[in-house]
The first five atom37 places (N, CA, C, CB, O) and aatype in JSON, in Angstrom:
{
  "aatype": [20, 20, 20, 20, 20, 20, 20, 20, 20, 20, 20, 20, 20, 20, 20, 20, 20, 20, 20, 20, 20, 20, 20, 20, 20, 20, 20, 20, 20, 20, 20, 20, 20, 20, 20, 20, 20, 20, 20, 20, 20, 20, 20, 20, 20, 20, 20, 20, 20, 20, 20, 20, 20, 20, 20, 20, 20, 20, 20, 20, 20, 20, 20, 20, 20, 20, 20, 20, 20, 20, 20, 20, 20, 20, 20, 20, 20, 20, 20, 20, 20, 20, 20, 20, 20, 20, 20, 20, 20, 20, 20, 20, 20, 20, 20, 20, 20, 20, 20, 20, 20, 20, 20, 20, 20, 20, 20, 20, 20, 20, 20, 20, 20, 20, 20, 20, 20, 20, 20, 20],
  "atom_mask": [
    [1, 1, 1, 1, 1],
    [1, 1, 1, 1, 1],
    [1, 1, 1, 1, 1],
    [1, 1, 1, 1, 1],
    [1, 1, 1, 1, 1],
    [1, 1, 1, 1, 1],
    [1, 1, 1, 1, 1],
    [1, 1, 1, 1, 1],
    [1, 1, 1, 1, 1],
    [1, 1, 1, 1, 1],
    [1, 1, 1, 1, 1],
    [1, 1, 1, 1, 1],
    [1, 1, 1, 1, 1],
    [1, 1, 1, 1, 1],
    [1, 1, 1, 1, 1],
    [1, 1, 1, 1, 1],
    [1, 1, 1, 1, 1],
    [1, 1, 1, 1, 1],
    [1, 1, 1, 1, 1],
    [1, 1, 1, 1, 1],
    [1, 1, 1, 1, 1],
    [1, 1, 1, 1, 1],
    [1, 1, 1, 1, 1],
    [1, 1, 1, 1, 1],
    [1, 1, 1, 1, 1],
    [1, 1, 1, 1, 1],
    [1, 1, 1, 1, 1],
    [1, 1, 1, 1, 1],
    [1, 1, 1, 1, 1],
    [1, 1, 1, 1, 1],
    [1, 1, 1, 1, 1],
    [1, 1, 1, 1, 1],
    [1, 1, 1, 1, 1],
    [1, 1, 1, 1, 1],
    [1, 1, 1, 1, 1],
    [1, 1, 1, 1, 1],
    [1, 1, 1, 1, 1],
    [1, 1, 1, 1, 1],
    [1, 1, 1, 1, 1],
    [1, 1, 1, 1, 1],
    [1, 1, 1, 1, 1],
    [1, 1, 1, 1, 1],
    [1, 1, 1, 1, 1],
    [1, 1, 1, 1, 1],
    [1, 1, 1, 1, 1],
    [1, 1, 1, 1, 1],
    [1, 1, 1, 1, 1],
    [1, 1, 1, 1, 1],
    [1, 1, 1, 1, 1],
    [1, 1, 1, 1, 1],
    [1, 1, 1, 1, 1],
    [1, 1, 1, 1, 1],
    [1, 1, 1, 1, 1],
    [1, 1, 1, 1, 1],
    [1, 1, 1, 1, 1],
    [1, 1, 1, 1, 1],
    [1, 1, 1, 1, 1],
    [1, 1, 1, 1, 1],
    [1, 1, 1, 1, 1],
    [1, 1, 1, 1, 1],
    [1, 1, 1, 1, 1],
    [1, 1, 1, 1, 1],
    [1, 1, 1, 1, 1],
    [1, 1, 1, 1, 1],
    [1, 1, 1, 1, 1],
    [1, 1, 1, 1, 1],
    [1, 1, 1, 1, 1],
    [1, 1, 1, 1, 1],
    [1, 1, 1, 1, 1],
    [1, 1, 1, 1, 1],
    [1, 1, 1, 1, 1],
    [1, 1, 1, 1, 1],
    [1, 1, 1, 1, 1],
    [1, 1, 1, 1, 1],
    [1, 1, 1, 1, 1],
    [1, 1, 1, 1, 1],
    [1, 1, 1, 1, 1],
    [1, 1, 1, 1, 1],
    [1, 1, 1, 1, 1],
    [1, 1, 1, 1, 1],
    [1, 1, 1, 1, 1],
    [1, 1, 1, 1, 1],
    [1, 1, 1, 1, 1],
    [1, 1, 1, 1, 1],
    [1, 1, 1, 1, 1],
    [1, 1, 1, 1, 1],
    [1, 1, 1, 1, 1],
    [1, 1, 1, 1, 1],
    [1, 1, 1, 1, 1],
    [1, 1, 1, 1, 1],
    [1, 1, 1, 1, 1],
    [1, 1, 1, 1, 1],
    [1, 1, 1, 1, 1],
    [1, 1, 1, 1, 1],
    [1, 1, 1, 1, 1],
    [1, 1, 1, 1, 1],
    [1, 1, 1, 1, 1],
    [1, 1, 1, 1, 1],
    [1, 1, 1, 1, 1],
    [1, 1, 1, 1, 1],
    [1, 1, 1, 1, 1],
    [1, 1, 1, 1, 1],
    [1, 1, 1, 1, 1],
    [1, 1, 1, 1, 1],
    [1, 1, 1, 1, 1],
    [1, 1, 1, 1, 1],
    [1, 1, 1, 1, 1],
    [1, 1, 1, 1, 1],
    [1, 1, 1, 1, 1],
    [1, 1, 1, 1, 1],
    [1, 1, 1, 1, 1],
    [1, 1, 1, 1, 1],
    [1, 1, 1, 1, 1],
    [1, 1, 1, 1, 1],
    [1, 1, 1, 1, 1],
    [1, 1, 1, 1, 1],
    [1, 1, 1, 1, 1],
    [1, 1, 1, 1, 1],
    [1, 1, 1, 1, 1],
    [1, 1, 1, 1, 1]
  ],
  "atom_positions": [
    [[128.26, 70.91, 163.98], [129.41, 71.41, 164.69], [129.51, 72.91, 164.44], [130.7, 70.68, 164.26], [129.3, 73.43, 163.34]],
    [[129.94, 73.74, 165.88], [129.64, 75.4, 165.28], [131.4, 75.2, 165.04], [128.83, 77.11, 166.75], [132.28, 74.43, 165.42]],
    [[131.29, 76.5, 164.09], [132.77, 77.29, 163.96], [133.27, 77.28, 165.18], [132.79, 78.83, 163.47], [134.35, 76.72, 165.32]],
    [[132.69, 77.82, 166.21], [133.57, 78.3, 167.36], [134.28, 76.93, 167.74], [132.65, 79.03, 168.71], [135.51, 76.9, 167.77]],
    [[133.87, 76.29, 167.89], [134.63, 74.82, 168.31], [135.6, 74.36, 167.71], [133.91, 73.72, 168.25], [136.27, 73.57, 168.38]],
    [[136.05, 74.61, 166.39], [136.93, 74.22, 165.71], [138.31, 74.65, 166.12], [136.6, 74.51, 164.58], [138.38, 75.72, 166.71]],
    [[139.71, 73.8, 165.82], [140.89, 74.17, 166.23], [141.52, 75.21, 164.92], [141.76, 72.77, 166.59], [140.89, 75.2, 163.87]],
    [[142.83, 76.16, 165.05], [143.4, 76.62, 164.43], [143.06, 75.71, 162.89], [144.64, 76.74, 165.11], [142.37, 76.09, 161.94]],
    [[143.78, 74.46, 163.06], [144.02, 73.53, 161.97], [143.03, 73.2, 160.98], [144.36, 72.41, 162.46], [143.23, 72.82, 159.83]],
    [[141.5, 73.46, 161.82], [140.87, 72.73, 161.25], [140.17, 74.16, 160.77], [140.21, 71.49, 162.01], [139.22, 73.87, 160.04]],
    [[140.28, 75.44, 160.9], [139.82, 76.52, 160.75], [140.8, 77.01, 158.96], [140.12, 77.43, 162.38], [140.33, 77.39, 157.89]],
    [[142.12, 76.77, 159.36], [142.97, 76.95, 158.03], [142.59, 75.94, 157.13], [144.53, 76.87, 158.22], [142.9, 76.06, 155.95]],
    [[141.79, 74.68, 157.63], [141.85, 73.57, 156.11], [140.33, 74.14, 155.57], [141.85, 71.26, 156.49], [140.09, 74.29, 154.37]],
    [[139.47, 74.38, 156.48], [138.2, 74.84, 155.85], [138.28, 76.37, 154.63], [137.19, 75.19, 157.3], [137.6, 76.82, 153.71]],
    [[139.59, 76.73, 155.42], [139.63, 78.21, 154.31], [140.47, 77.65, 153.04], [140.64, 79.87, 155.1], [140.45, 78.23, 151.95]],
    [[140.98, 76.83, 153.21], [142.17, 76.21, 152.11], [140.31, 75.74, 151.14], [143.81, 74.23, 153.01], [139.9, 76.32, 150.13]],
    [[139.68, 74.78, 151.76], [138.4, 74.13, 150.68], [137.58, 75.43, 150.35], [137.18, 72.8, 151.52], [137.05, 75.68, 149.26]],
    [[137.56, 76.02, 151.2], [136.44, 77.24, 150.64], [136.99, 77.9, 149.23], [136.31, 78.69, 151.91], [136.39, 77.97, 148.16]],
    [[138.61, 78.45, 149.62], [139.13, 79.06, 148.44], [139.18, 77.57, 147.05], [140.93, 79.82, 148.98], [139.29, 77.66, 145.83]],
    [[139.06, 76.6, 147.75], [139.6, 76.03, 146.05], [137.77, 75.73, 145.51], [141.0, 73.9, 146.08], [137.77, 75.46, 144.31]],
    [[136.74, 75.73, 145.93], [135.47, 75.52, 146.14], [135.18, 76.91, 144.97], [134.92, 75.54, 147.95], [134.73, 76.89, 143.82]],
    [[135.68, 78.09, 145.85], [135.39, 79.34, 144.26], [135.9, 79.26, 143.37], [135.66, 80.72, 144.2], [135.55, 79.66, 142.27]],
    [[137.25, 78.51, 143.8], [138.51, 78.55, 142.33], [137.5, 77.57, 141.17], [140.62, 77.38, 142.81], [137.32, 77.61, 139.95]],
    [[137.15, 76.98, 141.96], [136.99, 75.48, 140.69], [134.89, 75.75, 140.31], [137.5, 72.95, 142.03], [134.2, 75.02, 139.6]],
    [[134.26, 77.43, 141.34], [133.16, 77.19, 140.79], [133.39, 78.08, 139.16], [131.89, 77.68, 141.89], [132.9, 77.77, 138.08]],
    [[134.64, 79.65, 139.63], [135.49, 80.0, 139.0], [135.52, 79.45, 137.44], [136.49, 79.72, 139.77], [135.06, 80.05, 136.47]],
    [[136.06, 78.36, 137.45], [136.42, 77.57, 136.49], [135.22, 77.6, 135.37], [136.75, 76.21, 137.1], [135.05, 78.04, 134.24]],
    [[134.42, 76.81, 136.47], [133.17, 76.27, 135.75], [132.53, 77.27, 135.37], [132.27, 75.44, 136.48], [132.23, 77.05, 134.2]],
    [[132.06, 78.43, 135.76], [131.31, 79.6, 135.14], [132.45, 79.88, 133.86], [131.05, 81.09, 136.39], [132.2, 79.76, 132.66]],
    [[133.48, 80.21, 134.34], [134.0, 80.29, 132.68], [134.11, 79.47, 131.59], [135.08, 80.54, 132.57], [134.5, 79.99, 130.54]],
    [[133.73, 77.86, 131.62], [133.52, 77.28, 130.66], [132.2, 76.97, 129.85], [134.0, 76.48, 130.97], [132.05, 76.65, 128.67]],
    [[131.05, 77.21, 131.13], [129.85, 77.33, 130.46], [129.32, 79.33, 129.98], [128.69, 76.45, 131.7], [128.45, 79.86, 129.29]],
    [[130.29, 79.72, 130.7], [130.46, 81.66, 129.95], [129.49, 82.25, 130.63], [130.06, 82.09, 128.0], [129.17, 83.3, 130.08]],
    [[128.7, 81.96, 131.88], [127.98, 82.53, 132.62], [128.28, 84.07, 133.45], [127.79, 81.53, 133.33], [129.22, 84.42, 134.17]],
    [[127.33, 84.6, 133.1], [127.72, 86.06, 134.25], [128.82, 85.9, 135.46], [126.21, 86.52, 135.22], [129.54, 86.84, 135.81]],
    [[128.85, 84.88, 135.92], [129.34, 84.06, 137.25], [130.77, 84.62, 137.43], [129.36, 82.24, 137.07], [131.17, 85.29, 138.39]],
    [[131.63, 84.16, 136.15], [132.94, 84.35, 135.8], [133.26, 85.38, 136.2], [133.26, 84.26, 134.64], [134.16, 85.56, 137.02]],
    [[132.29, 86.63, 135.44], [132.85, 87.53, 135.2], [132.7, 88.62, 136.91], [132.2, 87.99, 133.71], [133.53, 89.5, 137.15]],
    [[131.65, 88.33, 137.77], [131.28, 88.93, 139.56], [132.37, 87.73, 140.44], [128.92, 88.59, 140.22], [132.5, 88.1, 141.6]],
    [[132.87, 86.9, 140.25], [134.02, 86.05, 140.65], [133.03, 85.05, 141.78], [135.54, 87.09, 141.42], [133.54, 84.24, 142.54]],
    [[131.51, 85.32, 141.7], [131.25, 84.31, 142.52], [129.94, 83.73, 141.94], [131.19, 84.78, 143.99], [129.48, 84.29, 140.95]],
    [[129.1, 82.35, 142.6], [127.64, 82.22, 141.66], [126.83, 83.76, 142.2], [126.45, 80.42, 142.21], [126.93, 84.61, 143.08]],
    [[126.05, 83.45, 141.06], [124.97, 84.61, 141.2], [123.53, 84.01, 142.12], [124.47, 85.13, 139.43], [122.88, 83.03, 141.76]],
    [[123.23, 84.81, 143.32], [122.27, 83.66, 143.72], [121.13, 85.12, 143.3], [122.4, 82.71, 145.75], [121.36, 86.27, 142.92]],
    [[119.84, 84.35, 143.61], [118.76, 85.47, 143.53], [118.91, 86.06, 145.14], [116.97, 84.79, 143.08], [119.52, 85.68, 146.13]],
    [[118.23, 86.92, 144.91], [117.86, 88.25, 146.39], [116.84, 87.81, 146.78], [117.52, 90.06, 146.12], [116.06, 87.44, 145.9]],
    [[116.49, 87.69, 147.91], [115.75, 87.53, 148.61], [114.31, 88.9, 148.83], [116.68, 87.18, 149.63], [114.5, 90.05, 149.22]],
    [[113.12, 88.35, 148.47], [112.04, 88.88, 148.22], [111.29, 89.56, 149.55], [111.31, 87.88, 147.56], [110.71, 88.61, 150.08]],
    [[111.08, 90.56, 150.21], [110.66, 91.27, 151.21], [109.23, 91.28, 151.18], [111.22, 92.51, 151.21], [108.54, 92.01, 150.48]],
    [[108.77, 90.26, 152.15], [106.74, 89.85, 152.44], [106.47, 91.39, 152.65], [106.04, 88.59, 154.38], [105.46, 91.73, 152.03]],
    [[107.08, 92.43, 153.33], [106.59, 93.07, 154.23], [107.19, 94.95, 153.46], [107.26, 92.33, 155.94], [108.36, 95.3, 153.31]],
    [[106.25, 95.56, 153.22], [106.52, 97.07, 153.11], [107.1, 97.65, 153.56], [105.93, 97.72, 153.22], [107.31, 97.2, 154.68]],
    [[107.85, 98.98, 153.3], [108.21, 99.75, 154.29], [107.85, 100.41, 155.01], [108.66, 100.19, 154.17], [108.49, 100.61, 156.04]],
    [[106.77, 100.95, 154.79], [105.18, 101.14, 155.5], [104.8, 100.15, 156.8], [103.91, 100.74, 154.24], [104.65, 100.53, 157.96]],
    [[104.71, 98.97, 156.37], [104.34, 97.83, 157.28], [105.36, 97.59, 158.15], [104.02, 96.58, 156.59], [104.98, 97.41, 159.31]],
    [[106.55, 97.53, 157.95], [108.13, 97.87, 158.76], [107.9, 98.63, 159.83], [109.3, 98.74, 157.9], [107.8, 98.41, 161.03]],
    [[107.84, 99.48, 159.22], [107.37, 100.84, 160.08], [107.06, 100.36, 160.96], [106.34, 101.79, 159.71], [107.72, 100.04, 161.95]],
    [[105.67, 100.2, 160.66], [104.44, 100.28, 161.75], [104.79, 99.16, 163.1], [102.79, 99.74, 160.86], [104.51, 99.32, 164.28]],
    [[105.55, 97.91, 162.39], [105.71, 97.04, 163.06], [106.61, 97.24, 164.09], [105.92, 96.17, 162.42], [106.25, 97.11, 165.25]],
    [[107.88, 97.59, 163.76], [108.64, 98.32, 164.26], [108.46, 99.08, 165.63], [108.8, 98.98, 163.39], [108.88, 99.1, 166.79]],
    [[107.5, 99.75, 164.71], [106.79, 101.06, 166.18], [106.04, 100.36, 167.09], [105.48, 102.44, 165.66], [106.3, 100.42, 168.3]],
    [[104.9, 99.51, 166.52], [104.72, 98.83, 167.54], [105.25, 97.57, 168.77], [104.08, 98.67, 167.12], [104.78, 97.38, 169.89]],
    [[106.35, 96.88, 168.11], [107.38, 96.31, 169.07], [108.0, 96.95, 170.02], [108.3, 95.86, 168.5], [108.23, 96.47, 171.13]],
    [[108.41, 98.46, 169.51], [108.9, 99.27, 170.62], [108.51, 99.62, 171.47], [109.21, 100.04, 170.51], [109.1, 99.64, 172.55]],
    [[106.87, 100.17, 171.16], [105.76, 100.34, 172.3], [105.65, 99.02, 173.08], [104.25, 100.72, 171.66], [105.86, 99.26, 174.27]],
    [[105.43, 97.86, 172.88], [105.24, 97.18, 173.52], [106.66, 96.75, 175.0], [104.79, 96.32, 172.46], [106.55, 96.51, 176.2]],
    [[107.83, 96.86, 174.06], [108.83, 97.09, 175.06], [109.09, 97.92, 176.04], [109.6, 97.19, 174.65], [109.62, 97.73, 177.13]],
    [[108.58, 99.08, 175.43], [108.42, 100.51, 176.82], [107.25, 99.83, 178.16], [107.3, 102.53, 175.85], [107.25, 99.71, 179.38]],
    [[106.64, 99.63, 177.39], [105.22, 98.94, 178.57], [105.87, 98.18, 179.53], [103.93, 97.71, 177.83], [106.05, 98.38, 180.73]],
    [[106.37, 96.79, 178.4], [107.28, 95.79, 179.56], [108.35, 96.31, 180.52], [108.13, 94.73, 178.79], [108.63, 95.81, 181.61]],
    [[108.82, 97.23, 180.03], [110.03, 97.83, 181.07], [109.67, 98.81, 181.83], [111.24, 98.41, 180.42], [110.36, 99.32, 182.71]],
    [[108.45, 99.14, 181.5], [107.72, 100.11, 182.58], [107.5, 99.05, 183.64], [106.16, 100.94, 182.04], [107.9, 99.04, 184.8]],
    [[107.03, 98.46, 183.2], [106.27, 97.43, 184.61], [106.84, 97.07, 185.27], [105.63, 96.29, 184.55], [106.59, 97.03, 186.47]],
    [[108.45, 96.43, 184.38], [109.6, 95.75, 185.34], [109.92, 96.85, 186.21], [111.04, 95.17, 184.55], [109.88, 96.61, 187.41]],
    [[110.17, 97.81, 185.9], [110.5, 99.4, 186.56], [111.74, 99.26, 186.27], [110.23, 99.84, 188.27], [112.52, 99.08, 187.2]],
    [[112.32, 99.31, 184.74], [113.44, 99.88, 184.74], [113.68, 101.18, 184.47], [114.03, 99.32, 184.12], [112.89, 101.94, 183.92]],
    [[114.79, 101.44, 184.86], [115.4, 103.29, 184.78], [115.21, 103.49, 183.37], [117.37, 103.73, 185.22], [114.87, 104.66, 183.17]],
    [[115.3, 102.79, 182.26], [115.47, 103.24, 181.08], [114.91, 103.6, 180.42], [115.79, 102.84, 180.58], [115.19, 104.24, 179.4]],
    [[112.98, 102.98, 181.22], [111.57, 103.24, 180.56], [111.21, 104.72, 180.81], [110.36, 102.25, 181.22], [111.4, 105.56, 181.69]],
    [[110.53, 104.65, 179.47], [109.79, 105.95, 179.49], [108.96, 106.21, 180.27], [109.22, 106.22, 178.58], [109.06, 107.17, 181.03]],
    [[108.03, 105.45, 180.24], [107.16, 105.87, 181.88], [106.93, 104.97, 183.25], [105.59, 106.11, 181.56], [106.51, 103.84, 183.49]],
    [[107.17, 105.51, 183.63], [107.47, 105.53, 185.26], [106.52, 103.98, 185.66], [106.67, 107.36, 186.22], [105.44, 103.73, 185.14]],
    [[107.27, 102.95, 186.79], [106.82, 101.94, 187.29], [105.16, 102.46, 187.67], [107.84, 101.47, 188.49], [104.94, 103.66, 187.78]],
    [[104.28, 101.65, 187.8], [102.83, 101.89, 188.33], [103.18, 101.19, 189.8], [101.4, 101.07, 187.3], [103.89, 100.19, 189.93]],
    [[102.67, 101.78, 190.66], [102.96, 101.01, 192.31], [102.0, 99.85, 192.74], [102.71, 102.19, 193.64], [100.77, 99.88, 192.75]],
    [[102.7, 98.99, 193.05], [101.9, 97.91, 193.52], [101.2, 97.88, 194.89], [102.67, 96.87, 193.48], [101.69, 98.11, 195.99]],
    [[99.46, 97.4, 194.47], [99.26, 97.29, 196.11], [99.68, 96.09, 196.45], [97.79, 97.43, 196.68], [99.93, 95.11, 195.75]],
    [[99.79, 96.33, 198.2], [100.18, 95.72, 199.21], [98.98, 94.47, 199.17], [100.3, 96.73, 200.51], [97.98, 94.51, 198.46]],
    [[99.19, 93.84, 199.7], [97.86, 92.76, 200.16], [96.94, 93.69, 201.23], [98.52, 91.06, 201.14], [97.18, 94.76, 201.78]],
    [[96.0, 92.94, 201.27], [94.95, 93.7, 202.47], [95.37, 92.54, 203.72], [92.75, 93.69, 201.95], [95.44, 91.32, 203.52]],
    [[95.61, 93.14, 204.9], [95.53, 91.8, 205.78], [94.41, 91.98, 206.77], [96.95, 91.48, 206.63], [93.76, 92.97, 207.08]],
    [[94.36, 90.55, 207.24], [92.72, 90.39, 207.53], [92.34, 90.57, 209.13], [92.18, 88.74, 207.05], [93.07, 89.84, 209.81]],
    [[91.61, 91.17, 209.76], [91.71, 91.57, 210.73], [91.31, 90.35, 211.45], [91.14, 92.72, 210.87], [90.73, 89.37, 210.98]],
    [[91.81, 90.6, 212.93], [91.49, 89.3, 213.9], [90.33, 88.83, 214.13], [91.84, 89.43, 215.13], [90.16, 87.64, 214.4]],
    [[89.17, 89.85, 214.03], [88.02, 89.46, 214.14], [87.63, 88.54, 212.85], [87.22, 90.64, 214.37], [86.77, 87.66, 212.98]],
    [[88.32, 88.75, 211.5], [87.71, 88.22, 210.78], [88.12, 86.91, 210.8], [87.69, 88.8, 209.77], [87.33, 85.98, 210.68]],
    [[89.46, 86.75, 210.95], [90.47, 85.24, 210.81], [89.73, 84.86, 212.14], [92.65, 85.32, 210.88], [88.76, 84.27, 211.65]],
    [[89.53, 84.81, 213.45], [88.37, 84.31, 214.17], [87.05, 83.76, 213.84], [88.11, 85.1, 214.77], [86.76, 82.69, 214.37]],
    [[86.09, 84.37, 212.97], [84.93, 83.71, 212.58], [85.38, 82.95, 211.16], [83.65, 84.79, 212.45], [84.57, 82.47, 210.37]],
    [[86.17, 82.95, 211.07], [86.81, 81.98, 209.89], [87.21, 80.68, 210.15], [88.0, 82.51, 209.34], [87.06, 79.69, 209.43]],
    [[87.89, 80.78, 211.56], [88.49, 79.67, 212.06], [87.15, 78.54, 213.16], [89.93, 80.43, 213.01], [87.25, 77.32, 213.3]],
    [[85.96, 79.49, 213.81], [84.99, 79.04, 214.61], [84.48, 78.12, 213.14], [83.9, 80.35, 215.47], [84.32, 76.91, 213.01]],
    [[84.33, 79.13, 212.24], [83.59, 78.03, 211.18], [83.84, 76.89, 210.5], [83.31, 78.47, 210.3], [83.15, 75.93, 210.14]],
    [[85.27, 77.3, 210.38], [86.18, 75.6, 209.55], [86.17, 74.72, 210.81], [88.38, 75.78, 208.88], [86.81, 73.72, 210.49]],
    [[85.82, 74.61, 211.91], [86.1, 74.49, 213.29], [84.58, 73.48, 213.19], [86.26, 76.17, 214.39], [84.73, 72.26, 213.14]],
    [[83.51, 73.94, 213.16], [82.27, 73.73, 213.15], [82.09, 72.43, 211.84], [81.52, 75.27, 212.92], [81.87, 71.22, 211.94]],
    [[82.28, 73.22, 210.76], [82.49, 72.19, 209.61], [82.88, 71.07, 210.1], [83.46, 72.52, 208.58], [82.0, 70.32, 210.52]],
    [[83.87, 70.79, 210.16], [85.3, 69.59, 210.5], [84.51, 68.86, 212.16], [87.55, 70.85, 210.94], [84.79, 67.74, 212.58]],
    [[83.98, 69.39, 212.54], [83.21, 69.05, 213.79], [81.78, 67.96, 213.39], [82.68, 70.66, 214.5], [81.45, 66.9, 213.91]],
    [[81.24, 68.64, 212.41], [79.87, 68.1, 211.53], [80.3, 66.94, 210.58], [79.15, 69.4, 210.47], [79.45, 66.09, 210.31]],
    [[81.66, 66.84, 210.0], [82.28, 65.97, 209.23], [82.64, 64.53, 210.0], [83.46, 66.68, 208.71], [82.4, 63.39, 209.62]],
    [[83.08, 64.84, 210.8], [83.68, 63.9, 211.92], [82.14, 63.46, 212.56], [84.92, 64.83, 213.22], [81.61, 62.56, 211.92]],
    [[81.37, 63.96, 213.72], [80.21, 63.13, 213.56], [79.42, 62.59, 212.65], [79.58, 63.5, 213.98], [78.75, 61.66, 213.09]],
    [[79.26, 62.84, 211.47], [78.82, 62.16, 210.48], [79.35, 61.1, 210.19], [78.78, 62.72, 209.6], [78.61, 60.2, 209.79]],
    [[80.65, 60.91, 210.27], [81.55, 59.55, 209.98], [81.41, 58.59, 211.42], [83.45, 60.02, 209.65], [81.29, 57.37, 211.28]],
    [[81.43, 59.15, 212.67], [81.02, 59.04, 213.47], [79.24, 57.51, 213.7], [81.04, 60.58, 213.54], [79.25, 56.33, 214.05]],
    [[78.38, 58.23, 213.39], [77.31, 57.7, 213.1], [77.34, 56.71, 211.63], [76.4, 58.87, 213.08], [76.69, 55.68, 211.44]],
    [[77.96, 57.13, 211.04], [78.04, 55.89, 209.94], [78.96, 54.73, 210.43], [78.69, 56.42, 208.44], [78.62, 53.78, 209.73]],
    [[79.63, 54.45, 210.99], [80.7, 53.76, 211.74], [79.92, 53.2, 212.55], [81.81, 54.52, 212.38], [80.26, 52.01, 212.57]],
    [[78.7, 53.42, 213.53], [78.0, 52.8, 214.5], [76.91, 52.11, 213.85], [77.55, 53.71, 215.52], [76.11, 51.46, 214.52]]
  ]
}
């Protein structure tokens, strides 16, 4: 269930358990005398970074480049360099869509007598 879904009611009882949840971890760090007590919350460890700042970097830089590219292409206003223009299709001249059509014409002609003679 997300947060957002929750009502007023059920938003104030979760903060009512949260606060008694520190009160009573609270407690417990002060009876076993842990650092805990004394930063008012547990101590968790930090989280360990795979990656350099060097390697950040680089990565970094290169995600960005790759985004300029993509938004070049889309052709947005925001890219750094300019849309590349698309060609048009070539369309095919009449003479050619003519010996295109005599030939599928011919084919389909040779197909059909062949079925033709097998049938007899």
């Amino acid at each position: 269930m997300s947060i957002t879904n929750l009502t007023p009611s059920q938003l104030r009882r979760a903060a009512e358990l949260k606060e008694k949840i520190d009160s009573l971890e609270q407690e417990l760090a002060s009876l076993i005398g842990s650092s805990a007590a004394v930063s008012g919350t547990v101590a968790t460890k930090g989280k360990k970074s795979k990656f350099g700042p060097e390697a950040i970097a680089r990565i970094r830089a290169g995600q960005k480049a790759r985004w300029a590219k993509f938004n070049a292409a889309k052709g947005d206003a925001t890219s750094a360099k300019p849309a590349k223009k698309i060609k048009k299709a070539r369309k095919m001249s009449p003479e050619g869509l003519a010996r295109i059509r005599a030939a599928q014409k011919a084919r389909w002609a040779k197909v059909k007598s062949a079925k033709a003679v097998k049938a007899n």
